[in-house]
C-alpha positions as CSV (number, residue, x, y, z in Angstrom):
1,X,121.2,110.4,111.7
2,X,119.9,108.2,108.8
3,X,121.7,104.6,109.0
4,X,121.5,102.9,105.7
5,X,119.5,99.4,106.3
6,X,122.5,97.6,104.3
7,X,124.5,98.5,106.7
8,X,122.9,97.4,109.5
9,X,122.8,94.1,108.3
10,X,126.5,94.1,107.9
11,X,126.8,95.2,111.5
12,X,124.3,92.5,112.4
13,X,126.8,89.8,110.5
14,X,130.1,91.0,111.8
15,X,128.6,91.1,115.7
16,X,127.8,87.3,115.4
17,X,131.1,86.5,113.6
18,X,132.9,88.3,116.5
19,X,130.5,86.9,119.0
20,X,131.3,83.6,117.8
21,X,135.3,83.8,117.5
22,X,135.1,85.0,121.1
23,X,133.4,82.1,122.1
24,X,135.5,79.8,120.0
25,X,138.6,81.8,121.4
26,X,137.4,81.8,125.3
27,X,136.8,78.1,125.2
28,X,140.0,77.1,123.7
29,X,142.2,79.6,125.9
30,X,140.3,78.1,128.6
31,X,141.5,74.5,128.2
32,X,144.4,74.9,126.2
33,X,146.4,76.2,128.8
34,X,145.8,73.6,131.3
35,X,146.6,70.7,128.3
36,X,149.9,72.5,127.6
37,X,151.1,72.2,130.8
38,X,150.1,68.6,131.0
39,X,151.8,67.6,128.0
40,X,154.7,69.5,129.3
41,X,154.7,67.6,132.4
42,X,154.5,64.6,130.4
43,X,157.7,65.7,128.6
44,X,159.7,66.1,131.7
45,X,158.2,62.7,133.4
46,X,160.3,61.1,129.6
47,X,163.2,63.0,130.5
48,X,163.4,62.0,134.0
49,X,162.8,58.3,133.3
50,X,165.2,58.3,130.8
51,X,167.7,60.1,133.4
52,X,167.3,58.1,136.4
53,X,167.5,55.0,133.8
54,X,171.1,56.0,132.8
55,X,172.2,57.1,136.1
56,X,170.9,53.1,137.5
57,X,172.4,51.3,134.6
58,X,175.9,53.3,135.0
59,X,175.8,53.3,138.6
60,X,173.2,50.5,139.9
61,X,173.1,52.1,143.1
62,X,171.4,55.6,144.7
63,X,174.7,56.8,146.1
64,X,175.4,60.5,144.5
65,X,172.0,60.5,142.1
66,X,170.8,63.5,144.6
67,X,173.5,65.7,143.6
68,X,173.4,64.0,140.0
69,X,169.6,64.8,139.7
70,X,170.2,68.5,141.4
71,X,172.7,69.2,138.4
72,X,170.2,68.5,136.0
73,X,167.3,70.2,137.3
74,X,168.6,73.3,139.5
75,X,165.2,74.2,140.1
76,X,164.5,71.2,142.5
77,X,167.7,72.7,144.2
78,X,166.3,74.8,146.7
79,X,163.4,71.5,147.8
80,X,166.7,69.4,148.2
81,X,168.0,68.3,151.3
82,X,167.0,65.0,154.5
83,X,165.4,65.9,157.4
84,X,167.3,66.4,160.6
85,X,165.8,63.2,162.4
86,X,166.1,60.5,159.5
87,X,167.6,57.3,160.5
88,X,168.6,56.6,156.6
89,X,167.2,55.1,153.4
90,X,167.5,51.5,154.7
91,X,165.0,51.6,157.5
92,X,161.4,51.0,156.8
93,X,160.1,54.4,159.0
94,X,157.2,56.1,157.8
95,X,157.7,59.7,156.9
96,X,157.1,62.4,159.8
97,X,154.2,64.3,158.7
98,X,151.3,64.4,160.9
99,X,148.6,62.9,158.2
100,X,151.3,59.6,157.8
101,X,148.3,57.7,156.5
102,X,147.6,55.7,153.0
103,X,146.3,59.2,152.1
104,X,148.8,61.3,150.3
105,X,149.4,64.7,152.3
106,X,149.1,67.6,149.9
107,X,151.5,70.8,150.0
108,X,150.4,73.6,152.1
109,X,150.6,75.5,148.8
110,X,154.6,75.3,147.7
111,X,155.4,74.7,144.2
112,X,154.3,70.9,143.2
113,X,157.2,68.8,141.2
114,X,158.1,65.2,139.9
115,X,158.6,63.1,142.7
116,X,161.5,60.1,142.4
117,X,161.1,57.1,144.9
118,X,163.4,54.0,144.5
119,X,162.0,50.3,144.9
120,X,162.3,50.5,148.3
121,X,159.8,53.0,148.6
122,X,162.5,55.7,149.6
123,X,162.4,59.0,148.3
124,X,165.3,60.5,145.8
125,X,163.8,63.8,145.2
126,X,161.7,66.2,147.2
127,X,157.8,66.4,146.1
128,X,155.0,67.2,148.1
129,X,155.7,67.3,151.2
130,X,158.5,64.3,151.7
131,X,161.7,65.2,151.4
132,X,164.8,63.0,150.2
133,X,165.7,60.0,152.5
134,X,161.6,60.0,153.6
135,X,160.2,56.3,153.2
136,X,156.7,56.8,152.2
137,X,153.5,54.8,151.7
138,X,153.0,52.5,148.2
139,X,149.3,54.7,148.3
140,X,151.8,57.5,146.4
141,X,153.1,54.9,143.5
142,X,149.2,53.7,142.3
143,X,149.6,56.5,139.5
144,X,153.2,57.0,139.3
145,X,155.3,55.8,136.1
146,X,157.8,52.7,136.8
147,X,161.4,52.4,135.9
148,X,163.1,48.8,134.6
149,X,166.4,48.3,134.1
150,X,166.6,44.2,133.3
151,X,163.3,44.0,133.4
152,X,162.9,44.7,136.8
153,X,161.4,47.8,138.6
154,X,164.5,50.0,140.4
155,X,162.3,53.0,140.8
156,X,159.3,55.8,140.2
157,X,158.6,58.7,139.0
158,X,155.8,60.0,140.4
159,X,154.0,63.0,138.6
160,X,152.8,66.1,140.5
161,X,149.4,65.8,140.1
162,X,149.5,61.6,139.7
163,X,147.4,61.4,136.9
164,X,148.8,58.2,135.9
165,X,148.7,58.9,132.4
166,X,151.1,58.1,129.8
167,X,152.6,60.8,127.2
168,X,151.1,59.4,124.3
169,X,148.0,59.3,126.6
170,X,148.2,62.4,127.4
171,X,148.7,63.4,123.5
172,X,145.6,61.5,122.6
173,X,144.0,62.8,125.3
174,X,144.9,66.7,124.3
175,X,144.1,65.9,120.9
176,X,140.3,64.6,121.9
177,X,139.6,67.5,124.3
178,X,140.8,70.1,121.0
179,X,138.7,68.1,118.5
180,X,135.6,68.3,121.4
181,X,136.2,71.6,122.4
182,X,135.8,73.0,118.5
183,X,132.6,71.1,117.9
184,X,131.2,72.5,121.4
185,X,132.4,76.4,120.1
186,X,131.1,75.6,116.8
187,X,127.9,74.2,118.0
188,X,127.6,77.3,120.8
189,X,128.3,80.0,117.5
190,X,125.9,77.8,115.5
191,X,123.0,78.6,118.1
192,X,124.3,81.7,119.3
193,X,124.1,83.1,115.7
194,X,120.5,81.4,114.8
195,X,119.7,83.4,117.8
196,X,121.1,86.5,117.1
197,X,119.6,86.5,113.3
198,X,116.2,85.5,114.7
199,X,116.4,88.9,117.3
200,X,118.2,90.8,114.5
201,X,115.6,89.7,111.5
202,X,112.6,90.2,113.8
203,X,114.3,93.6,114.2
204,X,114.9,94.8,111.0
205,X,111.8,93.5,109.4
206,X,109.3,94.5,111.8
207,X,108.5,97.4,109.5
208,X,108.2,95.4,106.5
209,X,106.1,93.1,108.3
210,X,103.8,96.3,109.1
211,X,104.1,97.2,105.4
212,X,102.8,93.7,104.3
213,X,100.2,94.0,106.9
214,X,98.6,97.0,105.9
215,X,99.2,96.0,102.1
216,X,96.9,93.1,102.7
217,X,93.9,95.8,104.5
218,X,94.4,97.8,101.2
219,X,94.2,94.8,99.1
220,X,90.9,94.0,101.3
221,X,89.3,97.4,100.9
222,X,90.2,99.1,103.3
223,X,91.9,101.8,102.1
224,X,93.2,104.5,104.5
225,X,96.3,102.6,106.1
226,X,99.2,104.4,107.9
227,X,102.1,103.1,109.0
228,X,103.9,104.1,111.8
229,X,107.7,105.1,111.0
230,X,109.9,103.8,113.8
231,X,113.2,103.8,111.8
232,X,115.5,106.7,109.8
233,X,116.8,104.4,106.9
234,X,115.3,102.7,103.3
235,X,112.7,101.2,105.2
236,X,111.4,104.3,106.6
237,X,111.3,106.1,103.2
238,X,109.6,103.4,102.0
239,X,106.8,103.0,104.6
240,X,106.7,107.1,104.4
241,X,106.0,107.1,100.3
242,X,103.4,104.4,101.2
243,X,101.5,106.4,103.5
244,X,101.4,109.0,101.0
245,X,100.1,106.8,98.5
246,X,97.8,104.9,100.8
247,X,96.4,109.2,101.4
248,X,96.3,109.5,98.2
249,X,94.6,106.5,97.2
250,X,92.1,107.5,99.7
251,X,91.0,110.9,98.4
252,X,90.7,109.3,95.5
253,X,88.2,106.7,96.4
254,X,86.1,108.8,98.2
255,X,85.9,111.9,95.1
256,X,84.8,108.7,93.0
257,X,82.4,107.9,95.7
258,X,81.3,111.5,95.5
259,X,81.6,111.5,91.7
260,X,79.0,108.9,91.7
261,X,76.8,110.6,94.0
262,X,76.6,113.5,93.1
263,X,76.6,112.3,89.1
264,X,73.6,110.4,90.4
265,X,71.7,112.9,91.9
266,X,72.2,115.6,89.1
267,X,70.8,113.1,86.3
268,X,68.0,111.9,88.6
269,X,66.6,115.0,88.9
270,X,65.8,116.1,85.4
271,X,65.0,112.4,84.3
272,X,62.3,112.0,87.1
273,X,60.7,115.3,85.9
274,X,60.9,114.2,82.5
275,X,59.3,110.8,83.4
276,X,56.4,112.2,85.5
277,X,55.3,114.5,83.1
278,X,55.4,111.7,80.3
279,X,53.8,108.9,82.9
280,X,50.8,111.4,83.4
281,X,50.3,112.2,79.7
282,X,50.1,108.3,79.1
283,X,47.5,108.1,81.8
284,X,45.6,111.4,80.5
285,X,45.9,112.6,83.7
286,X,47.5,115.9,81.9
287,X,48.2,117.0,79.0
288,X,51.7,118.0,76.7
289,X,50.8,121.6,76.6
290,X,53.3,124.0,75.2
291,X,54.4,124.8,79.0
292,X,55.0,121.3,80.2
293,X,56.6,120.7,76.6
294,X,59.3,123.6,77.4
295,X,59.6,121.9,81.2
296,X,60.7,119.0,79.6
297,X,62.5,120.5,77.0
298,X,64.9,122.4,80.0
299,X,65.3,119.1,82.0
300,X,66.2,118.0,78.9
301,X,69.1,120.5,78.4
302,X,70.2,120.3,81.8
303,X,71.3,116.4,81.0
304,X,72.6,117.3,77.7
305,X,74.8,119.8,79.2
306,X,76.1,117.7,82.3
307,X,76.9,115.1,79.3
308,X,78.3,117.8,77.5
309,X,80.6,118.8,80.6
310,X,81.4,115.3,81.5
311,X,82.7,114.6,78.4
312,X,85.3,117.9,78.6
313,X,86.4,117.1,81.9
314,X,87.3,114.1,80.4
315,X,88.9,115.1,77.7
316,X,90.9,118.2,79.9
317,X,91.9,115.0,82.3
318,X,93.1,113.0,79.5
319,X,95.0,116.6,77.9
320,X,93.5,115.4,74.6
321,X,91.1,118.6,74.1
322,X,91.7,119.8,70.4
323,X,92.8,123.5,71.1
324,X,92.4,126.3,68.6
325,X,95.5,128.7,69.5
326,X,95.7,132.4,68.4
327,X,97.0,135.5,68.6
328,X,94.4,137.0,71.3
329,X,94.2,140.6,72.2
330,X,93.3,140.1,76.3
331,X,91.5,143.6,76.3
332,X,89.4,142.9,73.8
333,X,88.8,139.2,75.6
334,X,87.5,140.7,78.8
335,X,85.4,143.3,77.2
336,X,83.5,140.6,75.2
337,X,83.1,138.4,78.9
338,X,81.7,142.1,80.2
339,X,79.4,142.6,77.9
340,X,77.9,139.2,77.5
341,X,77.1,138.7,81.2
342,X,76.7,142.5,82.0
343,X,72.6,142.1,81.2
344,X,72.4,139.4,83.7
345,X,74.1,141.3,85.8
346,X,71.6,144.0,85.8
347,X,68.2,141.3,86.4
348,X,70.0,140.8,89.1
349,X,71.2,144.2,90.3
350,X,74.7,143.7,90.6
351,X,77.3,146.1,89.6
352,X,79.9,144.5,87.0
353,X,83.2,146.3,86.9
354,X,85.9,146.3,84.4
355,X,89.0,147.5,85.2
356,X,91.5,147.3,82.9
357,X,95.2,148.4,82.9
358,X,96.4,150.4,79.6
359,X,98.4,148.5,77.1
360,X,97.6,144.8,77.8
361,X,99.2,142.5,75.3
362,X,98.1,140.1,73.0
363,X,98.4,136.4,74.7
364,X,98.3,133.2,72.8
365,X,95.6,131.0,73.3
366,X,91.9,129.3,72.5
367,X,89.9,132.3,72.4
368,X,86.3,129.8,72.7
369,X,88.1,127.8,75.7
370,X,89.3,131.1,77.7
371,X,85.6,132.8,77.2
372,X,83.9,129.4,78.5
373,X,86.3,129.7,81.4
374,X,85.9,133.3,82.6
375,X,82.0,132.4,81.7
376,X,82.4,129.8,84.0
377,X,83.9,131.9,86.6
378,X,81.4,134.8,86.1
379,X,78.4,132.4,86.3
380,X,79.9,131.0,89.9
381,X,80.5,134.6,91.1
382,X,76.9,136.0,90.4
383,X,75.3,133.2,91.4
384,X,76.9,133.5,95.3
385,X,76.6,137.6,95.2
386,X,73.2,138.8,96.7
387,X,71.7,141.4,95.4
388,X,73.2,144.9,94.9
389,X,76.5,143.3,95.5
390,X,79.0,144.1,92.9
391,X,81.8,141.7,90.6
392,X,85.1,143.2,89.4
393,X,87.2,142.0,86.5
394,X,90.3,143.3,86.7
395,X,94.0,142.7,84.8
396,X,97.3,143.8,85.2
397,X,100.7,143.1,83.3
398,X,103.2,141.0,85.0
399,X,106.8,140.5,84.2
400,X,106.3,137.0,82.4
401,X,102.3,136.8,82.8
402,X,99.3,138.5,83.0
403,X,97.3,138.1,85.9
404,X,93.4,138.6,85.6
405,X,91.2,139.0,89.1
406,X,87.3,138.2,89.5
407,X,86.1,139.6,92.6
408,X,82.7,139.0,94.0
409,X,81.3,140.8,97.4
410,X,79.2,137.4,98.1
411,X,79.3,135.3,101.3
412,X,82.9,134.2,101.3
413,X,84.2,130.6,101.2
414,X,85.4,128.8,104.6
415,X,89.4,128.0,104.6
416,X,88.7,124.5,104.6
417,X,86.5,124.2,101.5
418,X,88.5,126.3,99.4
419,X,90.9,123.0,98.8
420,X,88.0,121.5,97.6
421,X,86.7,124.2,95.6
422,X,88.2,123.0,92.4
423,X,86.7,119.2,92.8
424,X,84.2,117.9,90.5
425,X,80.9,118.8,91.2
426,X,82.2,120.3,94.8
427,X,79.5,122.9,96.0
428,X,79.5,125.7,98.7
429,X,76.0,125.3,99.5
430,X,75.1,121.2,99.1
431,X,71.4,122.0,99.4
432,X,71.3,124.3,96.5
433,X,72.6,121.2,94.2
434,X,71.0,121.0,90.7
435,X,67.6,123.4,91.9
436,X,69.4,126.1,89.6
437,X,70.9,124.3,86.6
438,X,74.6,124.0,88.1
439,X,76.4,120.9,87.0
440,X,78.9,121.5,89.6
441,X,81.9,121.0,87.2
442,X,82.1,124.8,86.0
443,X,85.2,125.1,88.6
444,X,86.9,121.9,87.4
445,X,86.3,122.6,83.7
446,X,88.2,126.3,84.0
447,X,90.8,125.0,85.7
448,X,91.4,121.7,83.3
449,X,91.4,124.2,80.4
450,X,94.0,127.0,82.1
451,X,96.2,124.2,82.8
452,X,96.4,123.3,79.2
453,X,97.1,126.8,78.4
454,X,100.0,126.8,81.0
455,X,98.3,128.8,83.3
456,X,97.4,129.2,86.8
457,X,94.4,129.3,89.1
458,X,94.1,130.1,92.7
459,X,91.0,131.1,94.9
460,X,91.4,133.0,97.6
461,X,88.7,134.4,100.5
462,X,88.5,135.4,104.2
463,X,85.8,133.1,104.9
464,X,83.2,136.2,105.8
465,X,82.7,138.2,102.2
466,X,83.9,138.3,98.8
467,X,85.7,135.4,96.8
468,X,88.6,136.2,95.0
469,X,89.8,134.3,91.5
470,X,93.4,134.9,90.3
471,X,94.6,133.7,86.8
472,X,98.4,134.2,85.5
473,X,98.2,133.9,82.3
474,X,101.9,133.6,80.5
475,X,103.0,135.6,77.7
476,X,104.1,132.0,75.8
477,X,102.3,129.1,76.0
C-alpha cells in the first residue's frame, strides 16, 4: 500500500502534538487533584473558624457547641460522641490511646477530618483518633490555625493533614505549583518533540540522504549507482527514476567509450598503412608503383567512407537528414536491391532469393535512403553467410504496413548480442574488425534512416543458424 510521504509527515506532527498534550494533561491531572482538595480543605478550615468564632462570641462557653457543630456538619455525626471512661473537659488527663506521646497517633485508616480543641487543650470535635472530651498533647496545635475572640486565643482548628498553611497560602501555593507544573510539561513536550523529529527526520530522510550520497559518486565519476528502495511513497519513485537514469547514464558512458575505441581503431588502421607506404618512399626504401598507389588509394576510401558514415549517423541522430520523399513502387525497390548485389552473390556462391508477394503497393519514401539501407542489410547478411549458403528477400502486405524479411543461413547471432546488434560500430565477430572494409555503422545507419521513415526494425535469430531482419514499412509516412 503506497503512503504518500506528505502524509507521513502529518502523522509524524499530530503523534508529537498528542504525545505532548498527554504529557501536559497527565502532569496536571496528576497534581491538580491533590491541590483541589487542599484548597478545599482550606475553605472549610475559614468556615469553621468563622463558626466556632460566632458560637464563642454568642455563647463564650463550650456548653452545647457539640450538638451546635454536629448540626452544621452532619458528616462529623457519626465520629461524635466521649469515651465511656472520661472524667470530663476540666481535668488535665491525657487521652487513652496507647502511643499517648508528643507524637500524634495517626488513624488506623478511618476518614481524616478538622479537628476543634479549645484553649485548654480539650477536644470539641472528633479527628484522628481522639474523640470529644479527650485532652490531648500541644504537639497536635504546632500547625493548627488559632481562634481570638478579644484578642485572645479560645481555641483551634486543627487541619487533617496539619499543614499549617494558610488559605491564601495555600492559593499562592496552588497557583506556583500550576505555573511550575506547565513549564515542566512544556519543557518535557519541547524535548520530547526535538526527539521525536530527530527519530522521525532521520527516518524519512534516510533515502534522500542515500540519494545525495550516490549523487555525489556520480558527480565524482563513478557512474553506475543504485539505490536501494526501502519505502512505497514519493521518495521511492524518486530513488526508482534515478536508478534508471543512473543505468542509463551508464550504457551511455561506456558506448562513448566504445565509440572512441573502436572510432580509433578503424581510422588507425588505414592511416598507418598510408603512412608506412609514404615513410618508405621518402626513405627509397620502395617505390609508388601503380599497386602500392591503389593500396593507398583503398585505405584512403575506407577513411573517407567511415567520415562519410559518421557524418549520417549524425545527422539520422540529430533527425536533420534532408529526405527526398516519393511515390515508390516496393516491387520495383527490391528488384533493383536483387539485381545490384545478385553478382556478388554469385563470387561468392550464394543463392539470393526474391520472393515477392503479387500486388505490393507503392509506399512513400526516399527511394536513395531505402536502397542504402537494404544495401546495408544485404552487405551484413553475405558477409556472415559461408559459402553456398543462401539470402532470401521476401515481402508481404500487411493491414497498415508492409513488412520486408532478409534471411541469411549464416552462423546465427547469440540472444545476448542481438540487443547490441544495432549499436555503433557493434560487431559479431570483434576480430574481424576493419580486415574487410566494415565501418561497423551499416546496422545503426539503416535503422536511423527507417526510423525517419516511421518504420520499424527488429532482428531476430536462434543463436545456431540464420539471421533474420524484419522491416514494417507503413503505407503513410
Amino acid at each position: 500500500m503506497k503512503w504518500p510521504l506528505r502524509y507521513q509527515f502529518i502523522a509524524t506532527y499530530l503523534l508529537v502534538s498528542l504525545f505532548t498534550a498527554c504529557v501536559m494533561y497527565a502532569l496536571v491531572a496528576f497534581t491538580s487533584e491533590l491541590r483541589i482538595s487542599q484548597l478545599k480543605l482550606g475553605y472549610q478550615t475559614e468556615e469553621m473558624v468563622i463558626e466556632v468564632t460566632s458560637w464563642y462570641e454568642a455563647e463564650e462557653s463550650w456548653d452545647g457547641f457539640e450538638a451546635y457543630f454536629a448540626s452544621l456538619h452532619p458528616q462529623y455525626l457519626p465520629y461524635f460522641g466521649t469515651r465511656s471512661d472520661n472524667p470530663g473537659p476540666e481535668t488535665d488527663i491525657q487521652p487513652t490511646p496507647s502511643n499517648s506521646s508528643n507524637t500524634p497517633p495517626r488513624s488506623p485508616g478511618g476518614p481524616k477530618r478538622h479537628g476543634v480543641v479549645s484553649d485548654t487543650n480539650t477536644v470539641l470535635a472528633n479527628f484522628l483518633d481522639f474523640r470529644v472530651g479527650d485532652v490531648i498533647s500541644k504537639a497536635y496545635l504546632k500547625e493548627a490555625q488559632p481562634i481570638t475572640v478579644n484578642g485572645a486565643v479560645v481555641a483551634w482548628i486543627v487541619p487533617p493533614e496539619a499543614t499549617g498553611l494558610s488559605l491564601a497560602s495555600q492559593r499562592q501555593l496552588f497557583q506556583e505549583n500550576f505555573t511550575e507544573i506547565l513549564k515542566i510539561s512544556i519543557l518535557v513536550g519541547v524535548i520530547v518533540s526535538l526527539i521525536f523529529g530527530l527519530v522521525f527526520s532521520r527516518w524519512l530522510l534516510k533515502p534522500m540522504d542515500r540519494l545525495y550520497s550516490a549523487m555525489s559518486s556520480m558527480a565524482n565519476g563513478r557512474l553506475y549507482q543504485q539505490v536501494p528502495v526501502t519505502s512505497n511513497n514519493e521518495l521511492a519513485e524518486l530513488t526508482i527514476g534515478f536508478n534508471q537514469m543512473s543505468e542509463s547514464i551508464t550504457q551511455a558512458d561506456q558506448k562513448r567509450r566504445r565509440l572512441t575505441a573502436d572510432l580509433t581503431h578503424d581510422l588507425s588502421t588505414p592511416i598507418q598503412v598510408i603512412s608506412g607506404y609514404i615513410e618508405m618512399a621518402q626513405h627509397g626504401d620502395v617505390e609508388l608503383n601503380n599497386d602500392r598507389l591503389n593500396i593507398v588509394s583503398n585505405e584512403l576510401k575506407l577513411v573517407e567512407r567511415l567520415i562519410r558514415d559518421m557524418n549520417l549517423l549524425a545527422k539520422t541522430d540529430s533527425q536533420s537528414l534532408s529526405l527526398q520523399m516519393s511515390e515508390v513502387p516496393l516491387d520495383r525497390l527490391l528488384v533493383a536491391v536483387h539485381q545490384r548485389f545478385l553478382p556478388k552473390c554469385e563470387d561468392k556462391h550464394i543463392t539470393l532469393l526474391l520472393n515477392l508477394e503479387s500486388m505490393l503497393p507503392s509506399l512513400y519514401l526516399d527511394e536513395a535512403r531505402m536502397l542504402q539501407v537494404l544495401g546495408n542489410l544485404l552487405e551484413n547478411a553475405i558477409r556472415h553467410t559461408p559459402n553456398n549458403g543462401k539470402i532470401v528477400i521476401s515481402a508481404k502486405q500487411c493491414n497498415d504496413y508492409c513488412e520486408v524479411r532478409i534471411e541469411d543461413s549464416g552462423c546465427g547471432v547469440a540472444p545476448e548480442q542481438l540487443e547490441h546488434i544495432f549499436d555503433r560500430f557493434y560487431r559479431i565477430e570483434r576480430a574481424r574488425s576493419g580486415s574487410d572494409g566494415n565501418s561497423g555503422l551499416g546496422l545503426t545507419i539503416a535503422k536511423g534512416i527507417l526510423d525517419m521513415h516511421g518504420a520499424q526494425i527488429t532482428a531476430h535469430s536462434d543463436g545456431v543458424k540464420g539471421t533474420k531482419f524484419i522491416i514494417h514499412l507503413p503505407h503513410q509516412t
